[in-house]
TORZA-378401 format. One record per residue (C-alpha): residue number from 1; residue in three letters; x, y, z. Coordinates in Angstrom, 3 decimals, decimal comma. Last residue first. Layout:
<recs>
@nr NUM	rest ALA	px X	py Y	pz Z $
...
</recs>
This chain:
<recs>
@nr 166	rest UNK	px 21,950	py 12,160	pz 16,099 $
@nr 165	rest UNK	px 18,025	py 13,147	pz 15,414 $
@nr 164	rest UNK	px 17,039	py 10,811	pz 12,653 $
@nr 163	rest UNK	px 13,908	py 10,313	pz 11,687 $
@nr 162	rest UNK	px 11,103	py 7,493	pz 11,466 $
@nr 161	rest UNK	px 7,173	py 7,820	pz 10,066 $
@nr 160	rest UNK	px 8,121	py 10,685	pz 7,897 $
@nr 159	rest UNK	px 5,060	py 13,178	pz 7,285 $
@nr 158	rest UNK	px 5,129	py 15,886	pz 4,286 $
@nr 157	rest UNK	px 3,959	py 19,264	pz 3,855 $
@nr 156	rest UNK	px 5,009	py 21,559	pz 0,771 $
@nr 155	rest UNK	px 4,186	py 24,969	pz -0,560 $
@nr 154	rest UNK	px 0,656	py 25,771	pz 1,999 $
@nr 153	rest UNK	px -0,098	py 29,533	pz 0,145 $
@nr 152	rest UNK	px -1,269	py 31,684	pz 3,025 $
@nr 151	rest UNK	px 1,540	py 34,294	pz 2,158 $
@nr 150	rest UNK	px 4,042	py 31,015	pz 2,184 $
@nr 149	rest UNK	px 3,644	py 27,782	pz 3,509 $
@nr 148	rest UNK	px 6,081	py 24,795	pz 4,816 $
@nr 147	rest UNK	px 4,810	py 22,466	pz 6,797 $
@nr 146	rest UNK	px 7,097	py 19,708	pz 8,361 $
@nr 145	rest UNK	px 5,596	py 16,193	pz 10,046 $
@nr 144	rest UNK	px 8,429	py 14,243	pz 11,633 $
@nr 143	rest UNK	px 8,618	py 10,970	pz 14,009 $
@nr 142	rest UNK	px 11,027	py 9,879	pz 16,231 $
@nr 141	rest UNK	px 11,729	py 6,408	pz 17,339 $
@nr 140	rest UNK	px 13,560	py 6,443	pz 20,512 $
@nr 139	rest UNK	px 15,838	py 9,390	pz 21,318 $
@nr 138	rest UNK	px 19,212	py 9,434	pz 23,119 $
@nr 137	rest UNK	px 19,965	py 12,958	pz 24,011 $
@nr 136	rest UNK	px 23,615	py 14,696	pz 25,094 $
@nr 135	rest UNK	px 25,172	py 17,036	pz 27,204 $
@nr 134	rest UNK	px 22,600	py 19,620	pz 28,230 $
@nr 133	rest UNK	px 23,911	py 21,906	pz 30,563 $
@nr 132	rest UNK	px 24,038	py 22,679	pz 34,688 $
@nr 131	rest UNK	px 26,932	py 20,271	pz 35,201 $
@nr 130	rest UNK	px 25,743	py 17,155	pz 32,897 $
@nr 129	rest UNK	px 22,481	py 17,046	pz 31,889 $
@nr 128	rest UNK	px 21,548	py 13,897	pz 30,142 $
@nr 127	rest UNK	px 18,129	py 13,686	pz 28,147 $
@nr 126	rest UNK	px 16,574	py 10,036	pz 27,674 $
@nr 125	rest UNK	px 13,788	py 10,499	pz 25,188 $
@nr 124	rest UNK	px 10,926	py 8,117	pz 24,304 $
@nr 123	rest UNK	px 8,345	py 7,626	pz 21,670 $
@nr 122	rest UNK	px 8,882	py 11,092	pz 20,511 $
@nr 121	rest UNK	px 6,722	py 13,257	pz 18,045 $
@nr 120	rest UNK	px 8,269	py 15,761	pz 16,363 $
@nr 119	rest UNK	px 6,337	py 18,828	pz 14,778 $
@nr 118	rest UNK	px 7,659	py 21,109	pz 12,646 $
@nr 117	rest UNK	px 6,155	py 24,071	pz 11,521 $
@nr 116	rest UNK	px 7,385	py 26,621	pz 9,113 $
@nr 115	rest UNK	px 5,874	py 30,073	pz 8,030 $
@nr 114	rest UNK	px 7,466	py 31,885	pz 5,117 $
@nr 113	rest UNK	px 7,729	py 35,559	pz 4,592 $
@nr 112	rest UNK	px 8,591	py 36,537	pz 0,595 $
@nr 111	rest UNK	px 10,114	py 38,900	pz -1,268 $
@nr 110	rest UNK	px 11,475	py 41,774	pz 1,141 $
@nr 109	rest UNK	px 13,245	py 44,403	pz -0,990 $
@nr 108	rest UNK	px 16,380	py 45,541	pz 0,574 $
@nr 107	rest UNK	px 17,732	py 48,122	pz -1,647 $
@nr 106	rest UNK	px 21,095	py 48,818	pz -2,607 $
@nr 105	rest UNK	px 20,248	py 48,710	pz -6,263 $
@nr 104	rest UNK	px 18,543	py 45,836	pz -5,861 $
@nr 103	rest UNK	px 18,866	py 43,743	pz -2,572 $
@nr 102	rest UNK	px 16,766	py 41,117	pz -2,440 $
@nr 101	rest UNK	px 15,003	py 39,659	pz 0,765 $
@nr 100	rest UNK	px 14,135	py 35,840	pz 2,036 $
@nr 99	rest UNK	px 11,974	py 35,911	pz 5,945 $
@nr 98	rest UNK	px 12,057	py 32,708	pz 8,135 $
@nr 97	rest UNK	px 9,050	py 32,768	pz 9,948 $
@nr 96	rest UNK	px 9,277	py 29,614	pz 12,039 $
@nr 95	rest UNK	px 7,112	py 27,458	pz 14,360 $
@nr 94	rest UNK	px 8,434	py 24,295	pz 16,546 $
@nr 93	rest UNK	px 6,041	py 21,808	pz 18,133 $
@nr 92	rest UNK	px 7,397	py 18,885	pz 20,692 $
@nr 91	rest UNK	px 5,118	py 16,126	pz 20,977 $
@nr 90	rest UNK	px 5,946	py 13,601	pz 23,737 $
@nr 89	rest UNK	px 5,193	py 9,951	pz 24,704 $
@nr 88	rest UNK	px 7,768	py 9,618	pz 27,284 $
@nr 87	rest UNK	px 10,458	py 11,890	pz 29,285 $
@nr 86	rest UNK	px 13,590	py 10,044	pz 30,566 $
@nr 85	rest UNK	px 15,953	py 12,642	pz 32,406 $
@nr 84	rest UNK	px 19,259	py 11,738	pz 33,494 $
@nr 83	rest UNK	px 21,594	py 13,621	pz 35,663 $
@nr 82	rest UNK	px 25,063	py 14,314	pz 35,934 $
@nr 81	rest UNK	px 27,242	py 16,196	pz 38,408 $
@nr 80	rest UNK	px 31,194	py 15,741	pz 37,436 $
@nr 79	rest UNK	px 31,620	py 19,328	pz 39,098 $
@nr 78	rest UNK	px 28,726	py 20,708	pz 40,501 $
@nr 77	rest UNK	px 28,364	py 24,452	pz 39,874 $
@nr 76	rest UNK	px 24,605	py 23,584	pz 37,637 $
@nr 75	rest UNK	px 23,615	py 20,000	pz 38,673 $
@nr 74	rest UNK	px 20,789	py 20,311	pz 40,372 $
@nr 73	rest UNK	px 19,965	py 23,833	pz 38,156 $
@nr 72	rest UNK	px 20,722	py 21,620	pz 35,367 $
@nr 71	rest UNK	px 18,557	py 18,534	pz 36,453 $
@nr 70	rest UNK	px 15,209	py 21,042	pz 37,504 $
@nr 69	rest UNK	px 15,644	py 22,228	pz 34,147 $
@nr 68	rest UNK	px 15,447	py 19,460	pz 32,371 $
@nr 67	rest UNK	px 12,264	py 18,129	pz 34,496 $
@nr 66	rest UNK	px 10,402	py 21,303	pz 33,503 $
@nr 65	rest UNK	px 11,158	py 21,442	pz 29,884 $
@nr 64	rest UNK	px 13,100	py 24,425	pz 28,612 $
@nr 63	rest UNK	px 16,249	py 22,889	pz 27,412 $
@nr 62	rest UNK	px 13,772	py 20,524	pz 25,135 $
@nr 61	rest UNK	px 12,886	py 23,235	pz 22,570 $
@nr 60	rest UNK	px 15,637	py 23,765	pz 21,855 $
@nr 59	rest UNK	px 17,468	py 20,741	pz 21,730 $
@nr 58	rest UNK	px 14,867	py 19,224	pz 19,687 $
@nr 57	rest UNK	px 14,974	py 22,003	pz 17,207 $
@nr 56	rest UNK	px 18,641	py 21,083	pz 17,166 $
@nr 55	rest UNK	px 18,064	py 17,580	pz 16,413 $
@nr 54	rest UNK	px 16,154	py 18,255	pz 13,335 $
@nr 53	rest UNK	px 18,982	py 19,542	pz 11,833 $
@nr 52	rest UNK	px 17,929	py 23,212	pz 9,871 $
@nr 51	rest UNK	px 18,829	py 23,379	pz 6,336 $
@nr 50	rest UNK	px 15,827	py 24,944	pz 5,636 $
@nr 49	rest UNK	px 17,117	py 28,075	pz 5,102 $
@nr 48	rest UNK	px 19,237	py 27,224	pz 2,064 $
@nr 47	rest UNK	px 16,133	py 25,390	pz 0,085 $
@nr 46	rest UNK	px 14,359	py 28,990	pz 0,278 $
@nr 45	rest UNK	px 17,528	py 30,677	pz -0,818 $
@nr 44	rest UNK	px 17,406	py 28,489	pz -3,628 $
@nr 43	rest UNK	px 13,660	py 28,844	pz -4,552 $
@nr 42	rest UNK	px 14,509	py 32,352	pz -4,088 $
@nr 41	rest UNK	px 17,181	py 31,891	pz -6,840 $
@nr 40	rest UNK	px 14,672	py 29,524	pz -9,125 $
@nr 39	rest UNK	px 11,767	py 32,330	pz -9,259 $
@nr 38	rest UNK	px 14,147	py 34,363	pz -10,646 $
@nr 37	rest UNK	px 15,161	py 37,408	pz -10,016 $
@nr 36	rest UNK	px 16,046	py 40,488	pz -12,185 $
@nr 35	rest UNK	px 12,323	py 41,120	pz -12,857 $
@nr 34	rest UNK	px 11,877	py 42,418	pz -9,563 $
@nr 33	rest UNK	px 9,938	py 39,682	pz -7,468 $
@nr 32	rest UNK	px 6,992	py 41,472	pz -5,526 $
@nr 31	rest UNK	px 3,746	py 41,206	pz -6,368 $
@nr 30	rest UNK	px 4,524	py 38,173	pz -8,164 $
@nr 29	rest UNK	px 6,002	py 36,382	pz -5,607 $
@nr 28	rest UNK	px 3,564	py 34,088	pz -4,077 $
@nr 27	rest UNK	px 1,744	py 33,856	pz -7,819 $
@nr 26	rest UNK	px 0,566	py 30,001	pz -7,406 $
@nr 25	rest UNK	px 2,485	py 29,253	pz -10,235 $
@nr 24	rest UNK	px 5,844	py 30,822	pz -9,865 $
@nr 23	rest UNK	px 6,244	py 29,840	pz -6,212 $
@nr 22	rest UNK	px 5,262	py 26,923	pz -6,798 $
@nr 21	rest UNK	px 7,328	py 25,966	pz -9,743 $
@nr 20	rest UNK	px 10,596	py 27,312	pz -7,842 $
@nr 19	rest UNK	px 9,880	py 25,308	pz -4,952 $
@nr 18	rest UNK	px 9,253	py 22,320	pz -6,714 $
@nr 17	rest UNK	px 12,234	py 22,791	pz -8,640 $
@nr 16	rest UNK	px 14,473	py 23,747	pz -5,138 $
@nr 15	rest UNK	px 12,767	py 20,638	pz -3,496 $
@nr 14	rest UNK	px 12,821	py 17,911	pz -6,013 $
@nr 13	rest UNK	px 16,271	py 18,491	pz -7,326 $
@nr 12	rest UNK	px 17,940	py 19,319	pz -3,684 $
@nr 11	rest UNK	px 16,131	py 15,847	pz -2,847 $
@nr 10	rest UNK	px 13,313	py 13,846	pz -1,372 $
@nr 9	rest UNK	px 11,673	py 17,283	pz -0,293 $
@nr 8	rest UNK	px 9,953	py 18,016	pz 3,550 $
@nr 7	rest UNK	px 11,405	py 15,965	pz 5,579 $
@nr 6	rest UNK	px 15,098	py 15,999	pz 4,363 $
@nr 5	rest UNK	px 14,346	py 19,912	pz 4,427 $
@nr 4	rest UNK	px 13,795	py 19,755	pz 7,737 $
@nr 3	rest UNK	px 17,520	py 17,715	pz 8,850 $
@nr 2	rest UNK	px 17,449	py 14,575	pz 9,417 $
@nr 1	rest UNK	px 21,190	py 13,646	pz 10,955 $
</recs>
């Protein structure tokens, strides 16, 4: 399964240096970053948080749709009851502010607030409901654009043409 950071970085090498040099560059963290830390251990915790499967987002963000929730509450206190919902040519958006601390001294010093945004456009999506839940999704071709930014600063944005959600 694609997860965000798959999107967004070729590899742990590629995104936690690229990270790192960004954030050190551009002067995101300078304000901030006590002189204990490293621009390479928030690059870290940065890489950490965006371990986040793609398919989940979809899941999300997909519970709420009209015609899925019309199939659980048809289905909800119906045992065996399931429903499938086929939903076209869709664009689902999903925004983040993931926010990294430090604790010095036993204080929480925040570092950094970062803004995410995913966007997955699907060809086709069959969504089963089975007793009032989501049970499963079969997507058709999938596609991912990620932004990552940071105090205005855009860090990394990257397009994949074909993802994988299961």
């Amino acid at each position: 399964m694609t997860t965000v950071k798959d999107v967004l970085y070729a590899g742990e090498t590629e995104g936690v240096q690229g990270l790192a040099g960004q954030l050190g560059s551009l002067g995101v963290l300078a304000a901030v970053l006590p002189e204990a830390v490293a621009p390479t251990r928030v690059a870290e915790a940065v890489w950490d948080l965006l371990d986040i499967p793609l398919g989940d987002l979809l899941v999300r963000g997909w519970e709420k749709h009209r015609l899925i929730e019309e199939a659980k509450k048809a289905t909800d206190g119906q045992p065996g009851a399931i429903q499938q919902v086929r939903i076209a040519g869709h664009t689902l958006k999903s925004e983040h502010h993931p926010k990294i601390e430090c604790d010095v001294d036993g204080r929480t010093i925040p570092l950094l607030t970062l803004r995410l945004v995913v966007s997955l456009t699907i060809d086709t999506l069959v969504v089963t409901v089975t007793e009032g839940q989501v049970a499963g999704m079969s997507p058709g071709k999938v596609k991912a654009v990620a932004t990552l930014s940071a105090g205005g600063v855009e860090l990394c944005r990257r397009e994949v043409e074909a993802v994988s959600l299961v």
